[in-house]
N, C-alpha and C positions, 0 to 999 in steps of 0.2 A: 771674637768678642773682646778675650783681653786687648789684641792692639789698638782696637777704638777707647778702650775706660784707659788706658796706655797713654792715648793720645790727650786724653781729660784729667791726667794726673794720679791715676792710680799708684795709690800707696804712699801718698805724699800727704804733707800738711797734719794735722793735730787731731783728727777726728768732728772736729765742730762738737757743737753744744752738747750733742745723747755721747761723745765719747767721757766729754766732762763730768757731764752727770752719771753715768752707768759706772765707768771705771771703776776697780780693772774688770770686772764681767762683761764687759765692751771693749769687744778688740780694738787697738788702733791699726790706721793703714798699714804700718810694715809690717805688722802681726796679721792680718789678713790675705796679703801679698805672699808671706811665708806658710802659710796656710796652703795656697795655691799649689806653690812650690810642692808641700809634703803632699799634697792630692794628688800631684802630676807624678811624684814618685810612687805611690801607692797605685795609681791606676796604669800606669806604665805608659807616660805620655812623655816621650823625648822631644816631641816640636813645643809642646808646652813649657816643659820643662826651663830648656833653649830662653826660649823667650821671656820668661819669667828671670833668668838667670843673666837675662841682657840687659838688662834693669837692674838699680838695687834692690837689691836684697840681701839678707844674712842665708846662705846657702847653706848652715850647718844649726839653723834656730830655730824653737821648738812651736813655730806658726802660732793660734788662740788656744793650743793645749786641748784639742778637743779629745776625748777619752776614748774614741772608735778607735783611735792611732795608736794609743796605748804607751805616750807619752816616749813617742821617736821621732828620731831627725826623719829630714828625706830619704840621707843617704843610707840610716840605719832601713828604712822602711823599703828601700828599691832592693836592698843586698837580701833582708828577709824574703821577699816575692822572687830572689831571683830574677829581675829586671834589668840585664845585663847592661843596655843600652844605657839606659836611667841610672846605672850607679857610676857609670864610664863618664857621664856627661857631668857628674857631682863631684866624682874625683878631681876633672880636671879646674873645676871651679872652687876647690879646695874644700870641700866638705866633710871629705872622710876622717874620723879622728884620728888625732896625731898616736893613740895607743894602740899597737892591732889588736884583732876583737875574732882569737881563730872561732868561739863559738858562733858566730854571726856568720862568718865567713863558712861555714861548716854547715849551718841554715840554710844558705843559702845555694851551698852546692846543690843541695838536697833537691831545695826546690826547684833548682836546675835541671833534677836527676843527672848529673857529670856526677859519675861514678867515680872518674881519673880522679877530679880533685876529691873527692871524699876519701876515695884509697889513699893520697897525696896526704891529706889532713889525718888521716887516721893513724898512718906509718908515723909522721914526727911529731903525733901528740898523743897517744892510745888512750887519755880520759878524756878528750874530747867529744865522744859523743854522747856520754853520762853527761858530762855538764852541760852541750845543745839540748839533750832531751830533759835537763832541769831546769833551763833557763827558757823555754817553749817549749812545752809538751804538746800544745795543740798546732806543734807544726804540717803535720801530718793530716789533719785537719782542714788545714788553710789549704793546702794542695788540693784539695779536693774539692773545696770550694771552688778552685781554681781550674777546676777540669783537665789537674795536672791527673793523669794515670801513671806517668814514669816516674813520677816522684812522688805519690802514693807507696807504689810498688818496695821502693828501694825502700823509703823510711820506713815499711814494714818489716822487710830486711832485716835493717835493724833494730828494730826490736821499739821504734814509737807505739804508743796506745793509738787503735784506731778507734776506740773511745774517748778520746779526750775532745774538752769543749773547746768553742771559737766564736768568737765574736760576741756580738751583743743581745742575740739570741739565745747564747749557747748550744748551740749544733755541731752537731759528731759531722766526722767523716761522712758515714753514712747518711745525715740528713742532704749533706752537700750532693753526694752521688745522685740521691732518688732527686733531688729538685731538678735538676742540669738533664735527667734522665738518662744517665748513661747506666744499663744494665750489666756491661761488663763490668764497671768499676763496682756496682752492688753488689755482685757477684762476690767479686774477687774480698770486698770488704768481708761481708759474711763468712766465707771459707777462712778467715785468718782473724776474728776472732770480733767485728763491730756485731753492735747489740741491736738487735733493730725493734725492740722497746723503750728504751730510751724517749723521753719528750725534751724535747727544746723548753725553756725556762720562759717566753714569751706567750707562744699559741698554745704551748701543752700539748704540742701533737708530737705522733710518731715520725721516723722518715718516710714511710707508706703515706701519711699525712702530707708529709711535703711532696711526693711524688704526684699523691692524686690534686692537690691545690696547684699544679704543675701541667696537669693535663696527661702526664704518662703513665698510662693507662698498666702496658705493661707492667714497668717497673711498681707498679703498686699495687698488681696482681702477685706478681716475683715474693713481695715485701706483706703482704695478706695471710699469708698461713704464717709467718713467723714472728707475725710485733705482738707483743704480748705488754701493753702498755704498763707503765711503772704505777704506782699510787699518784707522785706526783712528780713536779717538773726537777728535770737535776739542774743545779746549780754548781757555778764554780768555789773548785776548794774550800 
C-alpha cells in the first residue's frame, strides 16, 4: 500500500485546505510519513521501515506527536522494544542521537533479554539500572505485553516492579500475561510478586478480566481464586 500512495506523492505538497485550516492539530505530509516511520519502528517492520527511509523523510523526527509513542523517535522506540533489525536499519540512516543514551541502550538489552550486554552495561556503569528502572518502570510491563518471557524473567531479576503500569490502558505485567494466555508467564508473575487485583484504568477489570474477555479459560480459572478487585481503577503516578 505505501508504494502505490508512494507512487501518488505521499508526504509531499502542503496539506491542501483542512491542513490550512486545522493546523497544527493536522499533521502535514512529512509529519505523517514520519509517523509511519516511528510505527514501523514500534511494530518492528524492517521492509516498511526500508522503504519509508528510501523516501524523504527526517529519520530522527518526532512524526504528529501522537501520545501512545510517548513522545520518541523511531530509533528511541525500536532500541526500547528491542527491535534489533529496526534500530540497525535507523542507525544506518543516521538516526541515532549523536549523545549515547546507556539508559536506553540498557532497556533495551532487557528487552532483548541479552543478559551479556546487560552484565557489559552493568560492569562500566553500576547506577545504571536505578536510572533505566526510573526512566521506565513499566519496562517490565511492555515485555509482557510483548510475549517476551525471557525478558520478563531477567527484568525481575533485577529488581523491576511487576506492577508497574503500561500504556493507555494502564495494565500491569499481569494483565498483559492473562490476555496473550500464557499461563506460565502468570504463574511466574504471581510467584514474584504481580498483584492480580489490580484493574486497568479503562474497563476497570482484573487480569482474570482480561484473560476471560480473551477466551482463556484456564488462565482465568488460575487468576479466580486470587483477584481480589481494588475499589477503583489505578492510575499512573
Amino acid at each position: 500500500m505505501l508504494e502505490l500512495l508512494y507512487e501518488f506523492g505521499l508526504g509531499t505538497g502542503d496539506g491542501g485546505v483542512w491542513h490550512a485550516r486545522l493546523a497544527p492539530f493536522h499533521p502535514s505530509p512529512a509529519q505523517l510519513v514520519g509517523e509511519e516511520l516511528i510505527k514501523a519502528a514500534a511494530d518492528n517492520c524492517p521492509r516498511r521501515a526500508r522503504l519509508i527511509l528510501s523516501h524523504p523523510v527526517d529519520p530522527a523526527g518526532p512524526g504528529d506527536r501522537h501520545p501512545i509513542h510517548e513522545g520518541r523517535t523511531a530509533w528511541q522506540l525500536a532500541m526500547i522494544y528491542g527491535h534489533t533489525e529496526v534500530t540497525a536499519i535507523l542507525d544506518e540512516a543516521g538516526a541515532r542521537p549523536g549523545t549515547p543514551d546507556p539508559e536506553l541502550e540498557f532497556l533495551g538489552a532487557c528487552m532483548r533479554a541479552d543478559r551479556v550486554e546487560v552484565d557489559r552495561l552493568r560492569a562500566a556503569d553500576p547506577g545504571v539500572v536505578a536510572r533505566a528502572m526510573t526512566r521506565r518502570p513499566s519496562q517490565l510491563s511492555t515485555a509482557a505485553d510483548e510475549d517476551r518471557f525471557g525478558a520478563v524473567r531477567l527484568m525481575t531479576e533485577l529488581g523491576f516492579d511487576p506492577n508497574a503500569t503500561f500504556g493507555p490502558h494502564r495494565q500491569t505485567a499481569l494483565h498483559g500475561a492473562a490476555f496473550r494466555g500464557d499461563l506460565a508467564m502468570v504463574r511466574y508473575l504471581i510467584e514474584h510478586g504481580a498483584d492480580p487485583g489490580i484493574e486497568d484504568c479503562s474497563f476497570r477489570a482484573t487480569p482474570m478480566g482480561w484473560a476471560e474477555h480473551n477466551h482463556h479459560q484456564e488462565v482465568a480459572e488460575c487468576l479466580a481464586g486470587l483477584a481480589k478487585p481494588l475499589p477503583g481503577p489505578v492510575r499512573p503516578g
